[in-house]
C-alpha positions as CSV (number, residue, x, y, z in Angstrom):
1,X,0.0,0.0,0.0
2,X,1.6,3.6,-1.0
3,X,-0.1,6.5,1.1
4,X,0.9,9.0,-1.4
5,X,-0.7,7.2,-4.3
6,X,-4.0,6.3,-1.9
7,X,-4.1,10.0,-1.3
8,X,-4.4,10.5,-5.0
9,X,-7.0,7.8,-5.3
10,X,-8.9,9.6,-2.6
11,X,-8.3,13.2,-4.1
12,X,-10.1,12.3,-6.8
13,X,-13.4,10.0,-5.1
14,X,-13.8,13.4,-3.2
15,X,-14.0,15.4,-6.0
16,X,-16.1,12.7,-7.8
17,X,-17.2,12.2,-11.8
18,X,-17.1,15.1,-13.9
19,X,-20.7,15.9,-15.3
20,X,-19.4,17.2,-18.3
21,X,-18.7,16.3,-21.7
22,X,-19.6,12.2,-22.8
23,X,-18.8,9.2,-21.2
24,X,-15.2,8.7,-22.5
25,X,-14.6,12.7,-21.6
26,X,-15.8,11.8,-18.4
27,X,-13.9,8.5,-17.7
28,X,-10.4,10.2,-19.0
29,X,-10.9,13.4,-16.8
30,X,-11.9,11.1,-13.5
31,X,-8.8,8.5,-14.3
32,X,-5.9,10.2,-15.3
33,X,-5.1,11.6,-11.8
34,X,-4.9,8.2,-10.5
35,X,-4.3,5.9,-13.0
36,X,-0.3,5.3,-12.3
37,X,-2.4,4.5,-8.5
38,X,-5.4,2.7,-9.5
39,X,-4.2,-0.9,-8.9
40,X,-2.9,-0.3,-5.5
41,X,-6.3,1.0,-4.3
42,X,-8.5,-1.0,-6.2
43,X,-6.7,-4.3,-5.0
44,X,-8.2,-3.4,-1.5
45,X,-11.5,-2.2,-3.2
46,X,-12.6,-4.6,-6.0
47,X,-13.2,-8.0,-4.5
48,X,-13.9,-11.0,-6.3
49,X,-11.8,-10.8,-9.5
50,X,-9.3,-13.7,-8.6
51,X,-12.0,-15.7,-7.9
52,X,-13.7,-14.9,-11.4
53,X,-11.1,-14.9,-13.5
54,X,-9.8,-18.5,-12.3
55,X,-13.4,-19.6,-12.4
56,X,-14.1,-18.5,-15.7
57,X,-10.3,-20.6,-16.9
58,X,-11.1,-23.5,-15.4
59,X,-14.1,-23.4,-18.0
60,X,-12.6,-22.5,-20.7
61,X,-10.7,-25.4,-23.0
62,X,-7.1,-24.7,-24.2
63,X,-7.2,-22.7,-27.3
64,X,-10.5,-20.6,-26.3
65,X,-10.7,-16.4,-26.8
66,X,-11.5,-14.0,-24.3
67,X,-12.9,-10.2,-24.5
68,X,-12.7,-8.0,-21.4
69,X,-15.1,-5.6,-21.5
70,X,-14.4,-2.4,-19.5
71,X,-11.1,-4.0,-19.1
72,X,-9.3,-0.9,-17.7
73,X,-5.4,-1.3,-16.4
74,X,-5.7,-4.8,-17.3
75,X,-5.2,-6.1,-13.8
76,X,-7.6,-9.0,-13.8
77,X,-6.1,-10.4,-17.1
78,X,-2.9,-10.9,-14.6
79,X,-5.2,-13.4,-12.1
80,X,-4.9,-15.5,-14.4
81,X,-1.0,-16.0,-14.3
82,X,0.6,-18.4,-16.3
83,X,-3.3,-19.8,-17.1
84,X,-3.2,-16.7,-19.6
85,X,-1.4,-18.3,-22.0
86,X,-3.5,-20.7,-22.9
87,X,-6.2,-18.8,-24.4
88,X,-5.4,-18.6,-28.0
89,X,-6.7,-14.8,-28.3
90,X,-7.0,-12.1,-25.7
91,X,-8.8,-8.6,-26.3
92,X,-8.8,-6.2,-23.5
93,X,-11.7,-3.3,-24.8
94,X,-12.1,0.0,-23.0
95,X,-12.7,3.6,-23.2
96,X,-10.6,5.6,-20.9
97,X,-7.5,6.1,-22.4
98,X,-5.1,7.2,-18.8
99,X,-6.2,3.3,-18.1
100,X,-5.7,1.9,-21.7
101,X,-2.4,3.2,-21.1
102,X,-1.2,1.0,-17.9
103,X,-2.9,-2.1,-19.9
104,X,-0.7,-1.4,-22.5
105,X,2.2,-1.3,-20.4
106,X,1.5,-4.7,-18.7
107,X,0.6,-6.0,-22.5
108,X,4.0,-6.3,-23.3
109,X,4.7,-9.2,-21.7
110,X,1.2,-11.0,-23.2
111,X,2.1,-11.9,-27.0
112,X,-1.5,-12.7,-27.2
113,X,-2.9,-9.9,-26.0
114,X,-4.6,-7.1,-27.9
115,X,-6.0,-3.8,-26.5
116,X,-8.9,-2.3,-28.1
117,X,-9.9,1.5,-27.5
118,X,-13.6,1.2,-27.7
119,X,-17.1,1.3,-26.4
120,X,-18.3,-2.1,-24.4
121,X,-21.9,-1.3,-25.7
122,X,-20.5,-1.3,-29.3
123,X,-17.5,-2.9,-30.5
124,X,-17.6,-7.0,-32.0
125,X,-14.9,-9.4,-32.4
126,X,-14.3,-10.5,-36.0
127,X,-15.5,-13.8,-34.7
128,X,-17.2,-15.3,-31.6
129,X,-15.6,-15.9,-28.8
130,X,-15.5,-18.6,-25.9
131,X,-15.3,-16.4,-23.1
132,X,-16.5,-12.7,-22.4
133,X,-15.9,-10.9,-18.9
134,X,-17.1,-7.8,-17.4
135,X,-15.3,-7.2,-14.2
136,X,-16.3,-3.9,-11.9
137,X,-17.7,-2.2,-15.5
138,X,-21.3,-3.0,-15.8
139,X,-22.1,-0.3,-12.9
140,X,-20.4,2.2,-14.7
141,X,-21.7,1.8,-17.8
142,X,-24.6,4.1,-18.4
143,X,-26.4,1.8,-21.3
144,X,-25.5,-1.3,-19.3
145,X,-28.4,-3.0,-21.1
146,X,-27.2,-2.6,-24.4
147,X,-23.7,-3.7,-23.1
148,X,-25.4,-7.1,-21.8
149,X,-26.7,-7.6,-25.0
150,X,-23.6,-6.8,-27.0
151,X,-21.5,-9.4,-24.7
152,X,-24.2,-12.2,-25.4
153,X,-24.2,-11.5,-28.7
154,X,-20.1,-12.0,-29.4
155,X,-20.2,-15.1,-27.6
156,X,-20.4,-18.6,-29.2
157,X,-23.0,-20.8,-28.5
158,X,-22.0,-22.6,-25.0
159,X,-20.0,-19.4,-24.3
160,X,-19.1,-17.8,-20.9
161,X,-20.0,-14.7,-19.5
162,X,-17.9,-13.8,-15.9
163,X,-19.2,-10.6,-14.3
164,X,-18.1,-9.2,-10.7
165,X,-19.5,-5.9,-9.4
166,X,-21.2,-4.1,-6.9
167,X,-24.9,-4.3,-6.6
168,X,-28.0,-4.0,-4.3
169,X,-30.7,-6.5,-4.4
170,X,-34.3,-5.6,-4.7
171,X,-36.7,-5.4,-2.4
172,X,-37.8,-9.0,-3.1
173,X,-35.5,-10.8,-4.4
174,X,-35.0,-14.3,-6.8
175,X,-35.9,-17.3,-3.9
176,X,-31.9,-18.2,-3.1
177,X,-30.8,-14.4,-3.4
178,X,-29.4,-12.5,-0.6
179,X,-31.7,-9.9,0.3
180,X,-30.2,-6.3,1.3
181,X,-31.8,-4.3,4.2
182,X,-33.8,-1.4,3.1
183,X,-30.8,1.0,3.8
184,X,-28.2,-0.8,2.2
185,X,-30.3,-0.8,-1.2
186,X,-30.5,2.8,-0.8
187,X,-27.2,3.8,1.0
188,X,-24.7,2.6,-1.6
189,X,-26.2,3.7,-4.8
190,X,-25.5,7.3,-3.4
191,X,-22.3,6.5,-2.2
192,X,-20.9,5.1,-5.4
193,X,-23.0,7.6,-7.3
194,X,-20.8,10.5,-7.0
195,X,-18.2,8.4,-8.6
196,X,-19.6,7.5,-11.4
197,X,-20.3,3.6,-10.3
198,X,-23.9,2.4,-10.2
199,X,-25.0,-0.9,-8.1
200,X,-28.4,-1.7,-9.5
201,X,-30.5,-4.3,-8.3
202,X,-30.9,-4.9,-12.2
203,X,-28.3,-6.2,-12.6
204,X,-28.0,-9.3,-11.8
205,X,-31.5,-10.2,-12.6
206,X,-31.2,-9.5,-15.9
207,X,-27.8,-11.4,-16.5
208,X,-29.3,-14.8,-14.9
209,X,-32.6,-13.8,-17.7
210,X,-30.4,-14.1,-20.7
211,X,-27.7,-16.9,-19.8
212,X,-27.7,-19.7,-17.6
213,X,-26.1,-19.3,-14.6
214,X,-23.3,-22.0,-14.0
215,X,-21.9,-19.8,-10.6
216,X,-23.0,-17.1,-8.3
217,X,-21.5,-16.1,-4.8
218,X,-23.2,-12.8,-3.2
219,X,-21.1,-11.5,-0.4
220,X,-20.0,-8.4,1.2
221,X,-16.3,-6.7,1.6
222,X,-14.4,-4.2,3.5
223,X,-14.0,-0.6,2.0
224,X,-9.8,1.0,2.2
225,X,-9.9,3.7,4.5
226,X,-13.4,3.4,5.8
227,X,-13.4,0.4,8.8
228,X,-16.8,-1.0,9.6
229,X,-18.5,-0.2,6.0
230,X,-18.6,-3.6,3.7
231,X,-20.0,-3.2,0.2
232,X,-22.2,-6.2,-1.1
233,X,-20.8,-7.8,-4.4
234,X,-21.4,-10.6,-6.6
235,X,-19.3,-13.1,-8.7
236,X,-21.6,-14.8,-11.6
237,X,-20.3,-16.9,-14.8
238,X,-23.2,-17.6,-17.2
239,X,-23.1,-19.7,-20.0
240,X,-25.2,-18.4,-23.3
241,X,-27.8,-20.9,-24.5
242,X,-28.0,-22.9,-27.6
243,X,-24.6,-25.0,-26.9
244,X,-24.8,-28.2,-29.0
């Protein structure tokens, strides 16, 4: 942990999202201060993505290709480890550039590894793929519904969808669903909010109306800096119908 760079983390959480310009505007202005600090502080803050990514490779046959969508710094693509190099094609997609710009640092070292400056809700691989993740993106995604969509539809029949985010339930949730307290579901939607980060008790529901779900784990985890608060998360892997 570096104090100086979780200072400039926190800087820019207090100051928030800027309002103006579009989303990419938004996402470079909010990022750049912190990017060279983001995987320090988010290690502490994003929990979950270990477990997805190694979930989601244990699933996938040697040879498959995986998209990130909202791929960022591409941390998550270094859960995987050494299991990385079994995927025949990798494709890290995202929008802000200050974070495009640590993935393509840590690219170097991944020959099979291509990083995409694009919209989640838009671009398409040539082909479809075996595996799509969405780690910590969905929430921050204004159009998340269309980005659901567009990650179904680049996925081969049978394929994987890993997603790992913050959320609140809803008031009456799926039978086998954690259900959040009244104040929880309306406590950290304004408390990500000013950031630019969105739990949605949407979410999830809608994920687990398009795919079968093959895993979901629904826990809560500790905040840096702020002792006592725990966020509620989720870890799902779906797998799109039709497989043969």
């Amino acid at each position: 942990m570096s104090i100086a760079g979780d200072a400039r983390v926190l800087a820019a959480l207090l100051r928030g999202q800027p309002r103006d310009g579009d989303h990419a505007a938004r996402l470079d202005a909010f990022y750049a201060p912190q990017a060279a600090a983001y995987d320090g502080f988010r290690e502490r803050l994003l929990h979950g993505r270990r477990e997805l990514m190694l979930e989601l490779a244990a699933r996938v046959a040697p040879g498959g290709t995986l998209v990130e969508l909202g791929g960022g710094t591409g941390r998550n693509l270094g859960f995987l480890g050494a299991q990385l190099a079994d995927f025949d094609a990798v494709t890290l997609v995202d929008l802000c550039r200050p974070l495009l710009a640590q993935a393509r640092q840590r690219a170097t070292h991944w020959p099979n590894v291509r990083i995409v400056e694009a919209d989640a809700c838009d671009w398409q691989p040539s082909a479809p793929v075996d595996a799509v993740v969405c780690a910590y993106a969905l929430s921050m995604i204004p159009d998340w519904y269309r980005a659901i969509d567009n990650a179904v539809a680049m996925l081969a029949p049978g394929g994987l969808l890993a997603v790992a985010d913050f959320y609140v339930s809803r008031a009456r949730p799926a039978p086998g669903h954690v259900r959040h307290s009244t104040f929880a579901r309306h406590f950290w939607p304004l408390w990500f909010g000013h950031d630019g980060v969105h739990p949605s008790p949407d979410h999830l529901p809608c994920l687990e109306s398009k795919l079968d779900t093959v895993l979901l784990r629904e826990a809560r985890a500790p905040l840096p800096w702020l002792p006592g608060l725990r966020a509620p998360y989720y870890v799902w892997i779906g797998r799109r119908r039709g497989a043969g």
